[in-house]
mmCIF file of the N, C-alpha and C atoms, coordinates in Angstrom:
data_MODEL
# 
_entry.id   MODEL 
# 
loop_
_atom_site.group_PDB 
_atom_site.id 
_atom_site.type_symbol 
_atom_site.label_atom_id 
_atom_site.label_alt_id 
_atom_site.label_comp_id 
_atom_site.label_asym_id 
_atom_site.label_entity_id 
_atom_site.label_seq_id 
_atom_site.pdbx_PDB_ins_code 
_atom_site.Cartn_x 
_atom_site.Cartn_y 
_atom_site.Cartn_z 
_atom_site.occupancy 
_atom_site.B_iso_or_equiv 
_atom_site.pdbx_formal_charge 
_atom_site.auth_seq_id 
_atom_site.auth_comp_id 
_atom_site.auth_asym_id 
_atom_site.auth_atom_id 
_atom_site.pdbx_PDB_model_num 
ATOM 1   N N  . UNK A 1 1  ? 69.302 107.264 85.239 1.00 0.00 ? 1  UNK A N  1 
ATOM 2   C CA . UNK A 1 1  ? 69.916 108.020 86.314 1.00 0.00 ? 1  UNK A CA 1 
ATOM 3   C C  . UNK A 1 1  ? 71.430 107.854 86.321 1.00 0.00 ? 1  UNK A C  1 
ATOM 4   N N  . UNK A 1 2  ? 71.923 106.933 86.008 1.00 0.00 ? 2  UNK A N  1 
ATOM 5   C CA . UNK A 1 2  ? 73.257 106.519 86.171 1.00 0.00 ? 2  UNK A CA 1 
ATOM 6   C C  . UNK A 1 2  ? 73.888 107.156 85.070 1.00 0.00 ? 2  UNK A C  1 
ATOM 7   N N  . UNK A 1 3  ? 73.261 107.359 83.758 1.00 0.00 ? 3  UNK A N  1 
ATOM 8   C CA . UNK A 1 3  ? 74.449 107.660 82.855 1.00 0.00 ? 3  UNK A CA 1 
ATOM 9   C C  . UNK A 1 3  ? 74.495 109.105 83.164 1.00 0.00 ? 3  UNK A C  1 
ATOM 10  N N  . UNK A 1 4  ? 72.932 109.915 83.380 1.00 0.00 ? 4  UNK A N  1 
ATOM 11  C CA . UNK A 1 4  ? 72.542 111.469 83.858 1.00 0.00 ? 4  UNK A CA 1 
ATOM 12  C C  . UNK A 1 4  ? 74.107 111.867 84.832 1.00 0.00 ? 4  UNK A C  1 
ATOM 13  N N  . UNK A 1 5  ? 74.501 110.769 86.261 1.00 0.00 ? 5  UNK A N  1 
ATOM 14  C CA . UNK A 1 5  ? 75.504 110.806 87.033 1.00 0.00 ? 5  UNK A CA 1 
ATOM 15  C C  . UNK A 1 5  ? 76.657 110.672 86.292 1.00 0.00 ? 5  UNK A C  1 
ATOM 16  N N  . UNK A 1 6  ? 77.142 110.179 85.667 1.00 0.00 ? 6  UNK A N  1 
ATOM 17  C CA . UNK A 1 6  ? 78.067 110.084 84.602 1.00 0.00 ? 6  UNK A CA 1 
ATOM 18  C C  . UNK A 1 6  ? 78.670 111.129 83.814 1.00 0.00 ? 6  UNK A C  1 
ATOM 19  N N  . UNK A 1 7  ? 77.492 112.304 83.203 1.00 0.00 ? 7  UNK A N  1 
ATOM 20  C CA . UNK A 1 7  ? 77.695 113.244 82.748 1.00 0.00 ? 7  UNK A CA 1 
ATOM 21  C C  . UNK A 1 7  ? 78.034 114.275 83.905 1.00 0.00 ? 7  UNK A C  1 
ATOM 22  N N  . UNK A 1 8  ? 77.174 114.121 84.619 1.00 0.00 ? 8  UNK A N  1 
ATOM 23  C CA . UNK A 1 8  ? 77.581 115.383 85.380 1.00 0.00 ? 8  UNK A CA 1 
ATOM 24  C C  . UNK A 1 8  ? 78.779 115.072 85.968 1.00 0.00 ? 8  UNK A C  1 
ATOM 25  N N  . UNK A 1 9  ? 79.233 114.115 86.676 1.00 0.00 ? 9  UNK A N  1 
ATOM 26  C CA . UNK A 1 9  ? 80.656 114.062 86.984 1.00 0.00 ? 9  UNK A CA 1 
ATOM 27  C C  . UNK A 1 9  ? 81.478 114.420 86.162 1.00 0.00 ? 9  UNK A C  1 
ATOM 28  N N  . UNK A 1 10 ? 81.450 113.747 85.163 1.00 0.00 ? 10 UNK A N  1 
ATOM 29  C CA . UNK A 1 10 ? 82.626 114.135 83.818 1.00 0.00 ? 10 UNK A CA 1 
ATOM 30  C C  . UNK A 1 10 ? 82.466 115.546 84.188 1.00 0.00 ? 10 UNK A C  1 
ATOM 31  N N  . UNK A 1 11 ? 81.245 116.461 83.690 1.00 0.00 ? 11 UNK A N  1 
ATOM 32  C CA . UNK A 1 11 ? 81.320 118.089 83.694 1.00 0.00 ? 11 UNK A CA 1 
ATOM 33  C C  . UNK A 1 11 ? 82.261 118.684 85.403 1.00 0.00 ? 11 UNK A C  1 
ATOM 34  N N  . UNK A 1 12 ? 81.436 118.289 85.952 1.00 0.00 ? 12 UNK A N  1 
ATOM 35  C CA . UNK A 1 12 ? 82.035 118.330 87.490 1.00 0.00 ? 12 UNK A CA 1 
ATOM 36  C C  . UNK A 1 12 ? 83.741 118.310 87.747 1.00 0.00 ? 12 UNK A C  1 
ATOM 37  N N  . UNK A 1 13 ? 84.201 117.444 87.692 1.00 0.00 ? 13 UNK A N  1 
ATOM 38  C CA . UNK A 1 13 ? 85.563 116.907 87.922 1.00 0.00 ? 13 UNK A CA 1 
ATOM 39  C C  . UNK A 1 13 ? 86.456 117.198 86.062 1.00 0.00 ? 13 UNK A C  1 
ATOM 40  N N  . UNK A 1 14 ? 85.916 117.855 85.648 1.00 0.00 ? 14 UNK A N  1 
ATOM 41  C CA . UNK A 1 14 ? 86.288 118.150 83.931 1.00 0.00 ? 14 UNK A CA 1 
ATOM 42  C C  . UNK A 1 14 ? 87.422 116.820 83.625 1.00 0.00 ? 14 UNK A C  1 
ATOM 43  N N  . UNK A 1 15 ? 86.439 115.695 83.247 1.00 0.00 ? 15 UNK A N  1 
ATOM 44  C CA . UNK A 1 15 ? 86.949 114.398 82.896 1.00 0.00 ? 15 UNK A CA 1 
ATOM 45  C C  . UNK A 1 15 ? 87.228 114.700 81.612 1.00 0.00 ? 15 UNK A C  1 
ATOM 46  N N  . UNK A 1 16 ? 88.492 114.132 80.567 1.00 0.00 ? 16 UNK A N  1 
ATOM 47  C CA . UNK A 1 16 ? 88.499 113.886 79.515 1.00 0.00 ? 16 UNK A CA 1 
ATOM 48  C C  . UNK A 1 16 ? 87.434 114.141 78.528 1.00 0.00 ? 16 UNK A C  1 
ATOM 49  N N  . UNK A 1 17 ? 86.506 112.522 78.944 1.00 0.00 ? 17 UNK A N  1 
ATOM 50  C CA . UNK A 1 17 ? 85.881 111.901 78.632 1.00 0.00 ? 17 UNK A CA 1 
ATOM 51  C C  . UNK A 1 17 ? 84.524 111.454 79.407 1.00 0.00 ? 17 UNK A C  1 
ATOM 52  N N  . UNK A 1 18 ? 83.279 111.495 78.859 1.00 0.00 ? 18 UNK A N  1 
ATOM 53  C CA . UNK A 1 18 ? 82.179 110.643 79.854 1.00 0.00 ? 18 UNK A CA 1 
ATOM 54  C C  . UNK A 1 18 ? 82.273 109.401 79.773 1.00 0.00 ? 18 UNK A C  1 
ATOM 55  N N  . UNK A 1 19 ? 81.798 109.106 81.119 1.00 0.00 ? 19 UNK A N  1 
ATOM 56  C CA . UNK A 1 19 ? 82.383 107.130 81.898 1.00 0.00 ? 19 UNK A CA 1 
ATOM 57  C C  . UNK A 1 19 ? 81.531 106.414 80.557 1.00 0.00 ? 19 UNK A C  1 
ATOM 58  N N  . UNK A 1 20 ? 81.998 105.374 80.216 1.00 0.00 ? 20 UNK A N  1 
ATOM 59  C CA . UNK A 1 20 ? 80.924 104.679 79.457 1.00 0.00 ? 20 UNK A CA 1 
ATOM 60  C C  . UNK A 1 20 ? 80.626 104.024 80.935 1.00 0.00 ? 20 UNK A C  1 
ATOM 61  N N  . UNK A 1 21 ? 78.731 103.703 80.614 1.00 0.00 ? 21 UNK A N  1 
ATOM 62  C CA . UNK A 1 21 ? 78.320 103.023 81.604 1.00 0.00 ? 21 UNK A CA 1 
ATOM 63  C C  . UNK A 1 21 ? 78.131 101.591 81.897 1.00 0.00 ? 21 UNK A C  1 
ATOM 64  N N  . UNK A 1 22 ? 77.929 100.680 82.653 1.00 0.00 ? 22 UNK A N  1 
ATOM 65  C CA . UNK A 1 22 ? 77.853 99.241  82.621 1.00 0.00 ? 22 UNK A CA 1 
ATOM 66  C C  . UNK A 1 22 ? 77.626 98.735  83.621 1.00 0.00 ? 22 UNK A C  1 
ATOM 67  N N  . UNK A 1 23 ? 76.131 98.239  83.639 1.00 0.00 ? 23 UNK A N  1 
ATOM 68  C CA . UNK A 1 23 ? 75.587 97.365  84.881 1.00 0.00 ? 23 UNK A CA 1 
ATOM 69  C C  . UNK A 1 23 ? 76.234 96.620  85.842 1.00 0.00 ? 23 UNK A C  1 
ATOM 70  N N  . UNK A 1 24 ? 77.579 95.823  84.902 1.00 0.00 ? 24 UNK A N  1 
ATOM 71  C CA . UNK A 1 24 ? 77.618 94.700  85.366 1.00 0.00 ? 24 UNK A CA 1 
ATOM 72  C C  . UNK A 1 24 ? 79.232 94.273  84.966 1.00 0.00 ? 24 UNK A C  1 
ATOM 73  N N  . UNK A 1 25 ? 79.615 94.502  86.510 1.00 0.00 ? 25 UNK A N  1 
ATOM 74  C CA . UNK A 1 25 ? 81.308 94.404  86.185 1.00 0.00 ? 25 UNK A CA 1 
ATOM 75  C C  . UNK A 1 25 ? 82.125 93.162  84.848 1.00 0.00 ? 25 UNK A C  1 
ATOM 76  N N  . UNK A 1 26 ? 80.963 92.373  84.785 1.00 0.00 ? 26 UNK A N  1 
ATOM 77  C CA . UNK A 1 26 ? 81.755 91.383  83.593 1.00 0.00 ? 26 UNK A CA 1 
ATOM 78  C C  . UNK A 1 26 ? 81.742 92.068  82.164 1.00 0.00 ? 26 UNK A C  1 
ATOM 79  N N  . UNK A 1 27 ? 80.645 92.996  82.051 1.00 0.00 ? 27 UNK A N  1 
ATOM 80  C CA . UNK A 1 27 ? 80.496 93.840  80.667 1.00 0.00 ? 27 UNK A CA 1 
ATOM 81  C C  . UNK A 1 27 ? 81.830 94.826  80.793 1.00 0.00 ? 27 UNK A C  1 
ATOM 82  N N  . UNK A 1 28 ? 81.938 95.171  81.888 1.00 0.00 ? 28 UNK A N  1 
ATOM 83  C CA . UNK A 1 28 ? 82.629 96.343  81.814 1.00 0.00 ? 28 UNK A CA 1 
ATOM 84  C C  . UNK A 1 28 ? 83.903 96.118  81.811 1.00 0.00 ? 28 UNK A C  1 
ATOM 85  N N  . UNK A 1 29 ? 84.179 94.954  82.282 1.00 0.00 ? 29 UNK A N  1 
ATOM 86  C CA . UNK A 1 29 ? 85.298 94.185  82.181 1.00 0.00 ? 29 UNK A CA 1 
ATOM 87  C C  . UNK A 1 29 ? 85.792 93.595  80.367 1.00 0.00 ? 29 UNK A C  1 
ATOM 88  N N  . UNK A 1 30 ? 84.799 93.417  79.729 1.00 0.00 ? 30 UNK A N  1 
ATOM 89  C CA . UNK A 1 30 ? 85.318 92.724  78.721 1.00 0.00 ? 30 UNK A CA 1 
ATOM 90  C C  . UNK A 1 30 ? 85.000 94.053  77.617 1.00 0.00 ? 30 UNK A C  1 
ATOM 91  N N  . UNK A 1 31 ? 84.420 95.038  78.076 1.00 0.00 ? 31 UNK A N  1 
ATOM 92  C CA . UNK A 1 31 ? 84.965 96.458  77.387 1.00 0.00 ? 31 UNK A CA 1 
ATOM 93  C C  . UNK A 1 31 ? 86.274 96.980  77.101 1.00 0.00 ? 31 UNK A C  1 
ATOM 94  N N  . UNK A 1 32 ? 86.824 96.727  78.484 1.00 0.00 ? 32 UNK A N  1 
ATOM 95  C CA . UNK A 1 32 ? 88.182 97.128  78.767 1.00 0.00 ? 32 UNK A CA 1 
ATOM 96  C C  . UNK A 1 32 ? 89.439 96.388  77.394 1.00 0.00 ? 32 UNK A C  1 
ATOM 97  N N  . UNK A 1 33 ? 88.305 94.853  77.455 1.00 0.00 ? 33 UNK A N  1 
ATOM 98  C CA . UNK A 1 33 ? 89.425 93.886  76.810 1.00 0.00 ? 33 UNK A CA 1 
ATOM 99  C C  . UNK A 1 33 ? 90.050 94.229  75.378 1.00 0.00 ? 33 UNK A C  1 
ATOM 100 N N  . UNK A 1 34 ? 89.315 95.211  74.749 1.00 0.00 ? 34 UNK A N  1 
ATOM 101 C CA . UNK A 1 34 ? 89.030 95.330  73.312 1.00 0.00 ? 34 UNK A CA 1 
ATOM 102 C C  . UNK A 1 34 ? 89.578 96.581  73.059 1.00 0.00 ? 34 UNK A C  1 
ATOM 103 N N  . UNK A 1 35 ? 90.232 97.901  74.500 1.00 0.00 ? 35 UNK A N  1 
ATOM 104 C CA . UNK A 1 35 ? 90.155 98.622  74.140 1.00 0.00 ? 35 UNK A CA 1 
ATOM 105 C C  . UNK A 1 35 ? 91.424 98.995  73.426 1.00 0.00 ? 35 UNK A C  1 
ATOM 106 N N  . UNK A 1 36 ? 92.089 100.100 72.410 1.00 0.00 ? 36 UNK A N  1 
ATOM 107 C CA . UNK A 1 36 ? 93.121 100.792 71.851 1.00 0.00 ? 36 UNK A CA 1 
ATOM 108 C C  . UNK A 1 36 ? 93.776 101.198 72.949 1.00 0.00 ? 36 UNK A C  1 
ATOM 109 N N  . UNK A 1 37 ? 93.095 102.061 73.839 1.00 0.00 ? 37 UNK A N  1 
ATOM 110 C CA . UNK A 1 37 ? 93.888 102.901 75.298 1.00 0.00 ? 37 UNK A CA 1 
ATOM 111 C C  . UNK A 1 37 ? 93.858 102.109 76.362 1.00 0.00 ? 37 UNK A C  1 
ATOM 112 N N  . UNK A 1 38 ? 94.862 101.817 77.394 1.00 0.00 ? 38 UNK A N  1 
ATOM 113 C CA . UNK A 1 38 ? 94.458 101.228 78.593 1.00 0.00 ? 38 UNK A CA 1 
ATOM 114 C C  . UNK A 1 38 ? 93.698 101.990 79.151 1.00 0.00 ? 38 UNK A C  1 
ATOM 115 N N  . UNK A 1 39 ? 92.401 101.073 79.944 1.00 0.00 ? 39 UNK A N  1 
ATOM 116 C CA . UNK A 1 39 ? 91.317 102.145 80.770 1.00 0.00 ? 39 UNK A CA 1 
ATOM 117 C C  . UNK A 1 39 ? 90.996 101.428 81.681 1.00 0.00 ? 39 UNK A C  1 
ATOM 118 N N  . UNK A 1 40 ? 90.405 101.809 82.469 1.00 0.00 ? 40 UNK A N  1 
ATOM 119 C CA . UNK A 1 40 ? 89.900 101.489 84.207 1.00 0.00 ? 40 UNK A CA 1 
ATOM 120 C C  . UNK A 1 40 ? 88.561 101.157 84.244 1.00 0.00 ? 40 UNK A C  1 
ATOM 121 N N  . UNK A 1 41 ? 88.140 100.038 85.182 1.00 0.00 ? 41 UNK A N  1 
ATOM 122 C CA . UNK A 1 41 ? 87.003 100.050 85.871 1.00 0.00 ? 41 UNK A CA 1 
ATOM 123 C C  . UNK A 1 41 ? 86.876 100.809 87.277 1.00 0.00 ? 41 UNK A C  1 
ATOM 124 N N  . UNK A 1 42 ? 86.013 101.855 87.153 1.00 0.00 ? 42 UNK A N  1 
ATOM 125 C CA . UNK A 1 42 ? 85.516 102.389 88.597 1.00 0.00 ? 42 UNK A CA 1 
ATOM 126 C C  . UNK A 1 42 ? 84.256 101.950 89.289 1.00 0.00 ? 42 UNK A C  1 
ATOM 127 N N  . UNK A 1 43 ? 83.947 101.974 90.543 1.00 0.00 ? 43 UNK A N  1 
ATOM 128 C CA . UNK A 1 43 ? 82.631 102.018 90.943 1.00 0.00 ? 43 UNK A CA 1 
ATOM 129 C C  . UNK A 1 43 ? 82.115 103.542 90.753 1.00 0.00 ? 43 UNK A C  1 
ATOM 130 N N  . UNK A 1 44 ? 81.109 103.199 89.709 1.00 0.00 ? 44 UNK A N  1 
ATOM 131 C CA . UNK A 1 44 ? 80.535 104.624 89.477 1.00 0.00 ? 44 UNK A CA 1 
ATOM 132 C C  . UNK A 1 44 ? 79.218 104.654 90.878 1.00 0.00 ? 44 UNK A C  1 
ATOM 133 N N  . UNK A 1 45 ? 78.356 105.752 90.677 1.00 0.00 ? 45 UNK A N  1 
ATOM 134 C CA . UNK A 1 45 ? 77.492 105.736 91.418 1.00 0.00 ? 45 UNK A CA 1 
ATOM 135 C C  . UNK A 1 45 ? 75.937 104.566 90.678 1.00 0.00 ? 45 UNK A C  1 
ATOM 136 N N  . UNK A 1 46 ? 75.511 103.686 91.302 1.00 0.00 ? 46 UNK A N  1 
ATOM 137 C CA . UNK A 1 46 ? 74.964 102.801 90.842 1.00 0.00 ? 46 UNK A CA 1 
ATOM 138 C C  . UNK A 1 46 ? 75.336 101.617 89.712 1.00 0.00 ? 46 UNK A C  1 
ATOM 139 N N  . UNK A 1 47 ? 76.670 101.787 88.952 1.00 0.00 ? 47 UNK A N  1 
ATOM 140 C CA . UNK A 1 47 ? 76.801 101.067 88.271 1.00 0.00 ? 47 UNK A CA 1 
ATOM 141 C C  . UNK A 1 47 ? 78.748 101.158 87.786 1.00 0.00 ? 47 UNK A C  1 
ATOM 142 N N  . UNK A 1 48 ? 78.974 100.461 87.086 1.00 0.00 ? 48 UNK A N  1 
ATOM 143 C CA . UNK A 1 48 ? 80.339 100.226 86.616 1.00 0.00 ? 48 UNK A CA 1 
ATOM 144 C C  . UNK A 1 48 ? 80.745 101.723 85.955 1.00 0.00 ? 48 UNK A C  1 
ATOM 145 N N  . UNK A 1 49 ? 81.707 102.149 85.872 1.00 0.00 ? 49 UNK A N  1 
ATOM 146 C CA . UNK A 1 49 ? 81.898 103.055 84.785 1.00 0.00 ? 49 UNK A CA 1 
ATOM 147 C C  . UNK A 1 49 ? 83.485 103.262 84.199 1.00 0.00 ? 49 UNK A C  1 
ATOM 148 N N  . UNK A 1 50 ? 83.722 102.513 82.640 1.00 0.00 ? 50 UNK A N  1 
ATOM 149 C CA . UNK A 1 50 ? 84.867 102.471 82.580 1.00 0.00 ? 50 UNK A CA 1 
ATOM 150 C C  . UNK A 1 50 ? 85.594 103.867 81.856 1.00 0.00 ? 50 UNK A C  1 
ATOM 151 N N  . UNK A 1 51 ? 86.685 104.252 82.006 1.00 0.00 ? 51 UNK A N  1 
ATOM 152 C CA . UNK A 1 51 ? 87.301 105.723 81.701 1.00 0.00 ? 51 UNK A CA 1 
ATOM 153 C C  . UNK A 1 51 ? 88.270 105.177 81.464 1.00 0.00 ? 51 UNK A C  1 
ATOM 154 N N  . UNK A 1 52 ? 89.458 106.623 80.860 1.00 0.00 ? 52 UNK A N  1 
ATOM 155 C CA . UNK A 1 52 ? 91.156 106.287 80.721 1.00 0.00 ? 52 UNK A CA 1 
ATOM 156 C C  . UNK A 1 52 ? 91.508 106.179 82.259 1.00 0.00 ? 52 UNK A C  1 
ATOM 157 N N  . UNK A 1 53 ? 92.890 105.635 81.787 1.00 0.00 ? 53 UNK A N  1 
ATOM 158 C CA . UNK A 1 53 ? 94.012 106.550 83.545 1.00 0.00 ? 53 UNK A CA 1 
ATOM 159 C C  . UNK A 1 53 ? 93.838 107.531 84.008 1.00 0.00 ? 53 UNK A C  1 
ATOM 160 N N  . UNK A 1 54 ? 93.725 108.896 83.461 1.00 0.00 ? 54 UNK A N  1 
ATOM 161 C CA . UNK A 1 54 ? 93.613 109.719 83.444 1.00 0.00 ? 54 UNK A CA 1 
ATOM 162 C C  . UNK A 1 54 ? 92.323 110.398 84.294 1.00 0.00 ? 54 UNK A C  1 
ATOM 163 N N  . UNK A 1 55 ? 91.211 109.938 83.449 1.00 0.00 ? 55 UNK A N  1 
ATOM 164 C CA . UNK A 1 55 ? 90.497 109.772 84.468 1.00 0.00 ? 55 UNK A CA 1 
ATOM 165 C C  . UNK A 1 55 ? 89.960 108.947 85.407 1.00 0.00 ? 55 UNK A C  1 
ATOM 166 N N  . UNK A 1 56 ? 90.684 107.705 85.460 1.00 0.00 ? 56 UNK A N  1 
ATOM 167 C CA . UNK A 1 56 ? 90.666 107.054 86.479 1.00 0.00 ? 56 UNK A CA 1 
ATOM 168 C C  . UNK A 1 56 ? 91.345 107.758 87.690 1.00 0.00 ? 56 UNK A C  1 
ATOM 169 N N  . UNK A 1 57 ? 92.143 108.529 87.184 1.00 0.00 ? 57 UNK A N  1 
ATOM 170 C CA . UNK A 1 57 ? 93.060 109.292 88.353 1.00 0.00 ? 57 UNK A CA 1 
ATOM 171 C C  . UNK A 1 57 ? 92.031 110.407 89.449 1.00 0.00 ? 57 UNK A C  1 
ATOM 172 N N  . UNK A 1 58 ? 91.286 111.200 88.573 1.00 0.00 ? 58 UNK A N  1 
ATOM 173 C CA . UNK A 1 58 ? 90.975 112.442 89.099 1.00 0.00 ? 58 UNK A CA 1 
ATOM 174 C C  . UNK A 1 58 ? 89.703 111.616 89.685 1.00 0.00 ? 58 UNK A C  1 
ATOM 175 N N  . UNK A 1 59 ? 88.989 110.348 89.214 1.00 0.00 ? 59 UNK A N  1 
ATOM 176 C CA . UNK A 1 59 ? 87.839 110.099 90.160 1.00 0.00 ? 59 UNK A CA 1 
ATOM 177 C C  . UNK A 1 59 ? 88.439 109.487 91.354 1.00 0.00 ? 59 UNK A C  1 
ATOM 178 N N  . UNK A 1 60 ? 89.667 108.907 91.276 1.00 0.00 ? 60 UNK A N  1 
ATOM 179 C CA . UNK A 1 60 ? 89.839 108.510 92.454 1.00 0.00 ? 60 UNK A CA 1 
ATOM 180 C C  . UNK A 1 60 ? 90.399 109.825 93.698 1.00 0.00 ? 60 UNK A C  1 
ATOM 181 N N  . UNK A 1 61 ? 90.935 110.452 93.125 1.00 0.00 ? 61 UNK A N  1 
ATOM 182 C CA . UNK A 1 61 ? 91.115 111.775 94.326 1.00 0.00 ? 61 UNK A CA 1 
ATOM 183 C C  . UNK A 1 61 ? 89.836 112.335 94.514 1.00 0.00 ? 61 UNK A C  1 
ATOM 184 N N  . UNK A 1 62 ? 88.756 111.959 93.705 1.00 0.00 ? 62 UNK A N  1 
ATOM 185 C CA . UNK A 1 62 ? 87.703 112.446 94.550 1.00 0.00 ? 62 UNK A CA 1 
ATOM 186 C C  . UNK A 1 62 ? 86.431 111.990 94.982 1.00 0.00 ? 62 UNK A C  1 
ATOM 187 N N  . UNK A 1 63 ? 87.277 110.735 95.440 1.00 0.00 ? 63 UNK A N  1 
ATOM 188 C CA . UNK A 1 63 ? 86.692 109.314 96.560 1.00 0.00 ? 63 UNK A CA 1 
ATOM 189 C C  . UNK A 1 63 ? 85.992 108.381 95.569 1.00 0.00 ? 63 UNK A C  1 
ATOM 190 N N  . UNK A 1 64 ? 86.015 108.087 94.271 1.00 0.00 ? 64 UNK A N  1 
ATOM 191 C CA . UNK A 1 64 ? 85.624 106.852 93.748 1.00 0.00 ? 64 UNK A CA 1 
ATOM 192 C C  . UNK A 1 64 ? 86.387 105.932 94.091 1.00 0.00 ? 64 UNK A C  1 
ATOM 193 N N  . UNK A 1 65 ? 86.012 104.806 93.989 1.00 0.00 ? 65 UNK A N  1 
ATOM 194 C CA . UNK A 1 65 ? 86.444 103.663 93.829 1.00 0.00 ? 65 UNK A CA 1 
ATOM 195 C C  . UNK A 1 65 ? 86.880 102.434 92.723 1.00 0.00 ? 65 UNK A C  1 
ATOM 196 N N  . UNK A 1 66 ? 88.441 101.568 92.420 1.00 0.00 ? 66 UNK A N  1 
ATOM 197 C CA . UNK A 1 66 ? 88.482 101.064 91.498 1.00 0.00 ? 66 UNK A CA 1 
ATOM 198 C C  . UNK A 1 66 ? 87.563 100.072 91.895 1.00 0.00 ? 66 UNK A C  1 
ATOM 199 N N  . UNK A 1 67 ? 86.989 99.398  90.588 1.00 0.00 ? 67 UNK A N  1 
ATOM 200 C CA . UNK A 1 67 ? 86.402 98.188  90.846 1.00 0.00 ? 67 UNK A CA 1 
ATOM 201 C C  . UNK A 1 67 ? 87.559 96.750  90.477 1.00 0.00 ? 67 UNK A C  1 
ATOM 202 N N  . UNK A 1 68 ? 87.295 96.149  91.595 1.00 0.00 ? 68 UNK A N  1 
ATOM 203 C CA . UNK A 1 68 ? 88.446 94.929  91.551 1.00 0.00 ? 68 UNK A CA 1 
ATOM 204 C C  . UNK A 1 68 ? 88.219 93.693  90.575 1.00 0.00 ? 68 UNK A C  1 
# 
């Protein structure tokens, strides 16, 4: 269900990119660590979902949340 939410947002909000998904803010966290692009942790719906700035930007204008 979560990644299903994932896609459709991306389509929805025409993200870049689809969120990679991640249970569990320490995964999603040490995703981030490795990456080439700086990218964001959000609270996706049920689970972590990390993206660029970019789209870290447009989910947050439309009420996501960063994850801290």
């Amino acid at each position: 269900m979560t990644i299903t939410a994932a896609k459709n947002t991306a389509t929805a909000l025409r993200l870049r990119y689809t969120p990679a998904v991640y249970a569990s803010l320490d995964l999603a966290r040490q995703s981030t660590a490795h990456a080439a692009q700086s990218q964001a942790v959000m609270l996706g719906e049920g689970a972590f979902w990390v993206v660029c700035m970019a789209d870290a930007a447009k989910l947050e204008a439309a009420g996501f949340e960063w994850a801290v």
